[in-house]
C-alpha positions as CSV (number, residue, x, y, z in Angstrom):
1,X,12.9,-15.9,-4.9
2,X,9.1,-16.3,-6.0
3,X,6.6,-17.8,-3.4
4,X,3.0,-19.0,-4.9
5,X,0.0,-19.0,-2.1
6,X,-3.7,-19.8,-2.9
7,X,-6.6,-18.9,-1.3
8,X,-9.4,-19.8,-0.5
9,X,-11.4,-19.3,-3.7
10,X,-7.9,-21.2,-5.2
11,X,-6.6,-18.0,-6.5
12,X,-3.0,-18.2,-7.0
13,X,-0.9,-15.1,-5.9
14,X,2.8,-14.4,-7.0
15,X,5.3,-12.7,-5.3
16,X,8.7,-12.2,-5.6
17,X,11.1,-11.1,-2.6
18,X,14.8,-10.4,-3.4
19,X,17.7,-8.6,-1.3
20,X,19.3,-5.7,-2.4
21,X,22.2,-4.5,-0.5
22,X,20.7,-4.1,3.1
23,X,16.8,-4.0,1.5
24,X,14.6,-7.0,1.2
25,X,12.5,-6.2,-1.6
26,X,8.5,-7.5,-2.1
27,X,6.7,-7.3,-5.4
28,X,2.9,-8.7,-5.9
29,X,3.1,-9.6,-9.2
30,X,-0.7,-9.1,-9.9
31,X,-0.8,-5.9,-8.8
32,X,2.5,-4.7,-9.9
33,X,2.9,-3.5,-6.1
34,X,6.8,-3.1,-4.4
35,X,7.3,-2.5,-1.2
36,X,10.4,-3.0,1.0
37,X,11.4,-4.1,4.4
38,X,14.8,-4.4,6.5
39,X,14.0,-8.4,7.0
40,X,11.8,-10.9,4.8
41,X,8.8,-10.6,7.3
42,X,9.2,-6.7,7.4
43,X,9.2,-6.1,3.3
44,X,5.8,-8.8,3.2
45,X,4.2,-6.9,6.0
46,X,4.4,-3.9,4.5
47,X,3.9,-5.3,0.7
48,X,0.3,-7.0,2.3
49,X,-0.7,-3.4,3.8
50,X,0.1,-1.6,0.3
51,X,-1.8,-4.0,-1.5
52,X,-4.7,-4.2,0.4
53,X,-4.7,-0.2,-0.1
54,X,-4.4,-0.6,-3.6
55,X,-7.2,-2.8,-3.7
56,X,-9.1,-0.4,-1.6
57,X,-9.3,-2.9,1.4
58,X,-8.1,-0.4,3.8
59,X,-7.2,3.2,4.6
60,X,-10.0,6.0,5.5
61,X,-10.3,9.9,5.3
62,X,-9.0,11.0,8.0
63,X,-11.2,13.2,10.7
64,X,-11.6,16.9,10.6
65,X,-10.4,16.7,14.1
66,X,-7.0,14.6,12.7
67,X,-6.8,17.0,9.9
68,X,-6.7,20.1,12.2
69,X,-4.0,18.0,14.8
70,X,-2.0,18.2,11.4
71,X,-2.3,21.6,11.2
72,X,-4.9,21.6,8.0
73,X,-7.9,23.4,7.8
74,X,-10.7,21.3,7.1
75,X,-12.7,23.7,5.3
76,X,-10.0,24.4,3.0
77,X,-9.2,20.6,2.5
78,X,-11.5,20.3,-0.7
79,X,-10.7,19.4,-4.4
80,X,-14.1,21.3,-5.4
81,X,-14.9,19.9,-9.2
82,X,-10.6,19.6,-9.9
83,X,-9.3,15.5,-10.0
84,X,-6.9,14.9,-7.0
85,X,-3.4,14.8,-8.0
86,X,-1.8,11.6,-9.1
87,X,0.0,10.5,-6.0
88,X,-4.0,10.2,-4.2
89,X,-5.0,8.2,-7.1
């Protein structure tokens, strides 16, 4: 199944939500984003939140004080002059 929406600047968005044995499965075709839910609702939920952190729309760094609650050491939490590894891309 593929739903079109537009917005309000009449940009037309694509997505395409399938099952797959007990999986509902989201894809924004624009972004090339896939996400996946137990229900319909669940699988868009999460595909609006991964795209929105694709886009950069959402997330933060976390807090030295939610770093250290993790068990990380803030001052050792540094990529000095080295790129961050794919996956924080």
């Amino acid at each position: 199944m593929a739903t079109s929406t537009s917005d309000e600047n009449n940009h037309e968005d694509e997505i395409r939500l399938w099952r797959e044995d007990e999986w509902w499965i989201a894809t924004d075709v624009e972004t090339g984003v896939t996400t996946q839910g137990s229900s319909q609702r669940a699988a868009l939920e999460n595909l609006d939140d991964a795209v929105a952190l694709q886009k950069g729309e959402a997330g933060r760094e976390p807090t030295d004080e939610e770093l250290r609650e993790m068990g990380i050491d803030p001052k050792n939490n540094k990529t000095g002059n080295r790129e961050p590894p794919d996956v924080l891309k």
